[in-house]
Structures are given as structure tokens and as C-alpha cells.
Biotite code that builds the C-alpha atoms (Angstrom):
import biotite.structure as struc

atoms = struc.array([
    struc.Atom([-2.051, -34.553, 8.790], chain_id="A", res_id=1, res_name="UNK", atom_name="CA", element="C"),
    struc.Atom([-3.295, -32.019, 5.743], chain_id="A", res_id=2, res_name="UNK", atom_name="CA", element="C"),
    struc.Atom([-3.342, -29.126, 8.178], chain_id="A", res_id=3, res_name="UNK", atom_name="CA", element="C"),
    struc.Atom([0.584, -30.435, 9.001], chain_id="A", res_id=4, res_name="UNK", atom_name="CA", element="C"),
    struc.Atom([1.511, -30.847, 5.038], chain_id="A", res_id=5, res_name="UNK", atom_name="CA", element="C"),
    struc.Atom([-0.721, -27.428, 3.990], chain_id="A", res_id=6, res_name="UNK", atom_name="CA", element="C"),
    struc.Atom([1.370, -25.410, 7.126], chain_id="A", res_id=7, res_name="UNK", atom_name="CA", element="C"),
    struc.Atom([5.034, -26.083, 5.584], chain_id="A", res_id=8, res_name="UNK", atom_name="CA", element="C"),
    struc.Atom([3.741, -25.362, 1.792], chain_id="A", res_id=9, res_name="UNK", atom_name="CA", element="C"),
    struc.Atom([1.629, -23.168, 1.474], chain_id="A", res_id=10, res_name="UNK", atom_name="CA", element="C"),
    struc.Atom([2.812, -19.317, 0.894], chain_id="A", res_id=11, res_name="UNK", atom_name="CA", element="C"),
    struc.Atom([-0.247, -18.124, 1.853], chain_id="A", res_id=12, res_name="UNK", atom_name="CA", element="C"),
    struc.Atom([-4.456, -18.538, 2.033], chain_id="A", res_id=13, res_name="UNK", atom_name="CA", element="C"),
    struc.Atom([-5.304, -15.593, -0.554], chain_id="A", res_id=14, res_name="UNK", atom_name="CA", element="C"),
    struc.Atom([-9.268, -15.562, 0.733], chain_id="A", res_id=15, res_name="UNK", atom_name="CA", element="C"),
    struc.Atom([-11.433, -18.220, 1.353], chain_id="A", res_id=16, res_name="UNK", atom_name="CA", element="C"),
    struc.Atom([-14.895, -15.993, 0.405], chain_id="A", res_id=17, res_name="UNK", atom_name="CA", element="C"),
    struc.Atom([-18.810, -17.264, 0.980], chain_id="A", res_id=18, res_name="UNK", atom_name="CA", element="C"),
    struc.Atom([-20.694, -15.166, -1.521], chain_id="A", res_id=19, res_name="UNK", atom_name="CA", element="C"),
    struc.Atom([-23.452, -13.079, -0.439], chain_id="A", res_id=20, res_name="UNK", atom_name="CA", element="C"),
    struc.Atom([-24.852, -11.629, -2.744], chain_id="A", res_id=21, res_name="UNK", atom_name="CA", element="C"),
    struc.Atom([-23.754, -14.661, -5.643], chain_id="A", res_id=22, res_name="UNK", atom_name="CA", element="C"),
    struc.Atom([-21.274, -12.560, -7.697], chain_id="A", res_id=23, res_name="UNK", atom_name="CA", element="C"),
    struc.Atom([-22.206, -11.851, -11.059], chain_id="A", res_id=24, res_name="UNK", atom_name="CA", element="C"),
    struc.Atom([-21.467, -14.729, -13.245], chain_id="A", res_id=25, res_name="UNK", atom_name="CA", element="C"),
    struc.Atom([-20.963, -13.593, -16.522], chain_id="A", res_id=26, res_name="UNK", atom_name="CA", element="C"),
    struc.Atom([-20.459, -16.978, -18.297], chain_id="A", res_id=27, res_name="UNK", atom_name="CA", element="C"),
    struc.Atom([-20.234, -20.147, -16.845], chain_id="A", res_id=28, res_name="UNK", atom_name="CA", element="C"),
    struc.Atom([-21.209, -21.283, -13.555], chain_id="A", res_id=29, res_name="UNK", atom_name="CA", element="C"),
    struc.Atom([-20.305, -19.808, -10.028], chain_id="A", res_id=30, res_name="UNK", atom_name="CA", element="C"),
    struc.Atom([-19.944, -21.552, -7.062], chain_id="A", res_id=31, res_name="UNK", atom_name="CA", element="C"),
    struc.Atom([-21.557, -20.499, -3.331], chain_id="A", res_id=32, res_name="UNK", atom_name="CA", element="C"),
    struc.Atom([-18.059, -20.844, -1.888], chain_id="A", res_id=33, res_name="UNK", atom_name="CA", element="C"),
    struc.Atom([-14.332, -20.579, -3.063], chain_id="A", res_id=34, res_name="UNK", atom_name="CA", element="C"),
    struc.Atom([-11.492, -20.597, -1.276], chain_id="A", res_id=35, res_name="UNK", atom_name="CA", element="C"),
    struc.Atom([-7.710, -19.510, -3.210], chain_id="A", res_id=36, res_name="UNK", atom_name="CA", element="C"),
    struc.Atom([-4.209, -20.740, -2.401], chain_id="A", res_id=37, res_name="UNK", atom_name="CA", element="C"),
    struc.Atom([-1.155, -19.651, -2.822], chain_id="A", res_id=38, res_name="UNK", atom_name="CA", element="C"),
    struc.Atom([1.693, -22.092, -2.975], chain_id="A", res_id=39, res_name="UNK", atom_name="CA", element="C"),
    struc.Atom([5.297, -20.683, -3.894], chain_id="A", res_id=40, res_name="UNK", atom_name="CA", element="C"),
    struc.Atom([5.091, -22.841, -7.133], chain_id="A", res_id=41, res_name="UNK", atom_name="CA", element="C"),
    struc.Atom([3.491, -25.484, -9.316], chain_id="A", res_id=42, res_name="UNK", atom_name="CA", element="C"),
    struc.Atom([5.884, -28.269, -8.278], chain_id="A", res_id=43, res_name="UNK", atom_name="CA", element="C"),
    struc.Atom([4.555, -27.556, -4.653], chain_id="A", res_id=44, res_name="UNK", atom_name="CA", element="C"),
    struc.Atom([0.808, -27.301, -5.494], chain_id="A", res_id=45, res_name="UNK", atom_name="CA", element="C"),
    struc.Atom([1.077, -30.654, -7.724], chain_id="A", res_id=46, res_name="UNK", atom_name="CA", element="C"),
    struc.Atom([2.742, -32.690, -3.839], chain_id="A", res_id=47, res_name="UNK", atom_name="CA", element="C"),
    struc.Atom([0.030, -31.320, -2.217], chain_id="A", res_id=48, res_name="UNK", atom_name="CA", element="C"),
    struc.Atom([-2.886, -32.393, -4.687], chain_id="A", res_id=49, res_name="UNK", atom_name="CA", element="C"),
    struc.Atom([-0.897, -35.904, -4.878], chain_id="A", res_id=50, res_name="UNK", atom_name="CA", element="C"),
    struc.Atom([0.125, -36.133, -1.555], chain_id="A", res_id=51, res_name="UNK", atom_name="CA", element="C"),
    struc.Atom([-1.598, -39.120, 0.864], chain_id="A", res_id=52, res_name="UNK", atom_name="CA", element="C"),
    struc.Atom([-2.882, -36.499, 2.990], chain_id="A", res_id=53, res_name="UNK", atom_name="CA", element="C"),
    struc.Atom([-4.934, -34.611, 0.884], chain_id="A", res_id=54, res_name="UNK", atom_name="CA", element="C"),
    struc.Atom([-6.239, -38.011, -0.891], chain_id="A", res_id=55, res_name="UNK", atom_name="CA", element="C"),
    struc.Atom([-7.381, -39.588, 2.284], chain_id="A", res_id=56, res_name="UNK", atom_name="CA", element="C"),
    struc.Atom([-9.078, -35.917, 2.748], chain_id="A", res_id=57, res_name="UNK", atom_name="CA", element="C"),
    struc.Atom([-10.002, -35.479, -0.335], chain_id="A", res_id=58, res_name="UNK", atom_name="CA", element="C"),
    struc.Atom([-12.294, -38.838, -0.612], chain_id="A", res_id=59, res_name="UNK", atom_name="CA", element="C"),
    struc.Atom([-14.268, -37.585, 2.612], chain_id="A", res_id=60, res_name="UNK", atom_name="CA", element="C"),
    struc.Atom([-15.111, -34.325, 0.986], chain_id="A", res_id=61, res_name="UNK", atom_name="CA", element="C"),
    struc.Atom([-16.043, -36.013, -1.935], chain_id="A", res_id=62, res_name="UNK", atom_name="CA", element="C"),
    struc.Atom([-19.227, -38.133, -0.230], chain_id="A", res_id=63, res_name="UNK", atom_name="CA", element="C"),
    struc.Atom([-20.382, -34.531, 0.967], chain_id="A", res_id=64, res_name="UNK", atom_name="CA", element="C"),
    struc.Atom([-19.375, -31.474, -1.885], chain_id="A", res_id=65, res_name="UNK", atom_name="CA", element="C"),
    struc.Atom([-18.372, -31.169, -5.801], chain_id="A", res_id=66, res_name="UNK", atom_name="CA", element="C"),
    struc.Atom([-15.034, -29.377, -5.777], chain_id="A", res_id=67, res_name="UNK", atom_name="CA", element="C"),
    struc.Atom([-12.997, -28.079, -8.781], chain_id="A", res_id=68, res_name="UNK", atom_name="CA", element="C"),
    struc.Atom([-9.359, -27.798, -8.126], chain_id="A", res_id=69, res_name="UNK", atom_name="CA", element="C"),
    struc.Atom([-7.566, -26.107, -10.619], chain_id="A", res_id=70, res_name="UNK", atom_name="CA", element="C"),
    struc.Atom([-3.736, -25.218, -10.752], chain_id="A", res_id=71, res_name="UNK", atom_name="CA", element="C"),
    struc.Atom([-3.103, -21.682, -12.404], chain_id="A", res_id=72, res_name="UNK", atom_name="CA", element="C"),
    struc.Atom([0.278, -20.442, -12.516], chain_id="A", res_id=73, res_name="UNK", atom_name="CA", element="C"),
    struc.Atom([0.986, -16.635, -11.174], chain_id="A", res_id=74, res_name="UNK", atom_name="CA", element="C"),
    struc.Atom([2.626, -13.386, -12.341], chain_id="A", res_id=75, res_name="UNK", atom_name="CA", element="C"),
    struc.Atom([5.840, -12.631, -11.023], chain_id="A", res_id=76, res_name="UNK", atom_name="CA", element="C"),
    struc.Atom([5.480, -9.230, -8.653], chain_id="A", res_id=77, res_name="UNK", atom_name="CA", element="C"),
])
């Protein structure tokens, strides 16, 4: 059902990157993986994170990983 709801809203999977070597963390803390999406706006991004699908998948993934999601807005090309 995510996979369904991610398909017709999301612009487009920027990179979804497994560090090797750990990049160089300058401040803060860095995480082994990350993964970036692009959705065509905030309003978009905000039904996804909301949406039933991604809170029924979101509680699974929370029994096995600590996950930040964060919403930035983008630059206009």
C-alpha cells in the first residue's frame, strides 16, 4: 500500500546512499544509511508522512531502526 501511495507522489528517489567510508561528519551526528526524496511539494510530503500507509509502515520500522524524517523545502531550478 506505501509502495502504491509513494508511486503516484513522489517526483523522484534523489539517492538512497549506504556510506562506506562514514562521510566526514563535521558537527553533529551521521547516520550509516540515508535515503532522499523528492516530492513535487510540501503539501505532498506532509499526505505522505500522515497518510495510513506510511503510519502502519512506519510503526514496523520503528521496533527495528531510529529514523529522522525531516521536511526541507527546495530551490526552484
Amino acid at each position: 500500500m506505501l509502495k502504491r501511495f509513494l508511486s503516484g507522489n513522489v517526483a523522484r528517489t534523489l539517492f538512497g546512499i549506504r556510506a562506506i567510508p562514514m562521510p566526514a561528519t563535521m558537527e553533529g551526528s551521521a547516520r550509516e544509511r540515508n535515503v532522499v526524496v523528492e516530492f513535487r511539494d510540501r503539501a505532498t510530503a506532509m499526505a505522505c508522512y500522515q497518510s495510513p500507509e506510511y503510519q502502519a509502515a512506519r510503526a514496523i520500522r520503528q521496533r527495528y531502526a531510529d529514523a529522522d524524517f525531516i521536511i526541507i523545502d527546495g530551490v526552484a531550478d
